[in-house]
Structures are given as C-alpha cells and as structure tokens.
C-alpha positions as CSV (number, residue, x, y, z in Angstrom):
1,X,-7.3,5.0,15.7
2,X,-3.8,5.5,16.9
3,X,-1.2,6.3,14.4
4,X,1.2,2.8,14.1
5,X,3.2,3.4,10.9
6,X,6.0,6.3,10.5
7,X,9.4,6.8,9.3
8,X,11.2,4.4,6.5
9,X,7.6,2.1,6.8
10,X,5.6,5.0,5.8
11,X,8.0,6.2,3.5
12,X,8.0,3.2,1.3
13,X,4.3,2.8,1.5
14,X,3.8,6.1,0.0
15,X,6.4,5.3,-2.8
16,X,5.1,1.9,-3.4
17,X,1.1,2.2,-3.1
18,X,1.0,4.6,-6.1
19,X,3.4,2.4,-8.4
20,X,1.2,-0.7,-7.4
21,X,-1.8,1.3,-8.1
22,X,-0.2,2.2,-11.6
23,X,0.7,-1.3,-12.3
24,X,-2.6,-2.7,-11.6
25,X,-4.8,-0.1,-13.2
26,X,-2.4,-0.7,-16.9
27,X,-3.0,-4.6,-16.6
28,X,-6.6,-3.6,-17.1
29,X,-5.9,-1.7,-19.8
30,X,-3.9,-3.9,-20.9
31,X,-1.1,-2.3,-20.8
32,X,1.4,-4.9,-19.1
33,X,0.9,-8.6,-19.8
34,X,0.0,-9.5,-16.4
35,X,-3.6,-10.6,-16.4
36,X,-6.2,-9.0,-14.8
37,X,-5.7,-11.1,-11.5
38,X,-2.6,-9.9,-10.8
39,X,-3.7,-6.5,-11.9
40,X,-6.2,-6.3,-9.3
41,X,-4.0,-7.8,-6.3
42,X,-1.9,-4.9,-7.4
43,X,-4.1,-2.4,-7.7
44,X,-5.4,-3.3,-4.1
45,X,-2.6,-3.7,-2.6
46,X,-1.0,-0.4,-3.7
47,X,-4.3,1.9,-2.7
48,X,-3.9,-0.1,0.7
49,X,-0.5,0.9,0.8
50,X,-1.5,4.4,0.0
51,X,-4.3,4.9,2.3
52,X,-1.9,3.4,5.4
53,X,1.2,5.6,4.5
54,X,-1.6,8.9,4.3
55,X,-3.2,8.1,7.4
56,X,-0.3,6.2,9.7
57,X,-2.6,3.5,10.7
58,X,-2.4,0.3,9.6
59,X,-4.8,-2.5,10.8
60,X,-2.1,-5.2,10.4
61,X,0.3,-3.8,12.4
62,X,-1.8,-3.0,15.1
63,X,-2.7,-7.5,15.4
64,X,0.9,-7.8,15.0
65,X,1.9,-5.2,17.7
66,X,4.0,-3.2,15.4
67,X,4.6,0.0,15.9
68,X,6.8,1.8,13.3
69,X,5.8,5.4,14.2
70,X,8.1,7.9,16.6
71,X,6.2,9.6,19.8
C-alpha cells in the first residue's frame, strides 16, 4: 500500500498508540478504574495507532482521501 500518514499525524500516532496501549492493558489489570470495556477500546485503538504511525498507512485515510504524508 501507499504510504498516506507523515509528519505531525504520524508523530502523534506514535506518541499516542503506546500510551493507549498502556492505558488499556492496566484497566485489565486493574490498574485504572476504567472497566475492562474501555480498556479494550483503548488498547485497540492505541496498537492501531501504533501499527499506522510504524508503517505510514492508514486504511481510514486512504476512504477519506487524506493524505498527511510529504512526497
């Protein structure tokens, strides 16, 4: 696939996939009061995050017609 994400967008993906990841893997342990609901929204959400800002591709974007990345 083409590369569609890049610059600030990958930038906060990368910074925010791992802290979702975090948050969502301590409201299974139990860690954070959130239930485990939100703890696995969050949890999927942030490794999505993470896999898009690793690769640059991100299916969204790409039905959307965004294109973050520089050529």
């Amino acid at each position: 696939m083409e590369q569609n994400v890049g610059g600030l967008d990958r930038t906060a993906r990368l910074v925010a996939g791992p802290i979702l990841l975090l948050v969502g893997i301590a409201a299974f342990a139990e860690l954070l009061p959130l239930g485990t609901t939100v703890g696995a929204l969050a949890a999927v959400v942030g490794l999505v995050f993470l896999v898009t800002g690793l690769t640059r591709t991100c299916i969204l974007n790409r039905l959307l017609g965004i294109d973050t990345s520089r050529r």
